[in-house]
Steps between C-alpha positions, in 0.01 A plus 500: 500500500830722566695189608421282241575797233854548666652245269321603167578873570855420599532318134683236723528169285532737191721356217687683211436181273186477567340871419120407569541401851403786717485767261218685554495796747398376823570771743258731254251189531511468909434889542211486318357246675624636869300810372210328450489380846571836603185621306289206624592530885441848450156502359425230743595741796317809341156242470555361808529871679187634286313207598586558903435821437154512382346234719 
């Protein structure tokens, strides 16, 4: 997801004349959803270890 955010976060292909192209905040956008995985891998390894744990 990272590599096909580079260009959006970059604003590269942004134009002055045309103000609606790439204007809204995209870097804000892509660390919300990298800390979502974050929070999902990490509940996924705190199941998976309670799980091991109690059988």
């Amino acid at each position: 997801m990272t590599l096909l955010a580079i260009p959006a976060i970059g604003r590269f292909g942004a134009r002055e004349d045309v103000p609606s192209l790439l204007n809204r905040p995209y870097g804000v956008l892509w660390l919300g959803f990298a800390a979502l995985v974050v929070g999902v891998v990490v509940a996924a390894a705190l199941l998976r270890r309670r799980r091991a744990g109690s059988s």
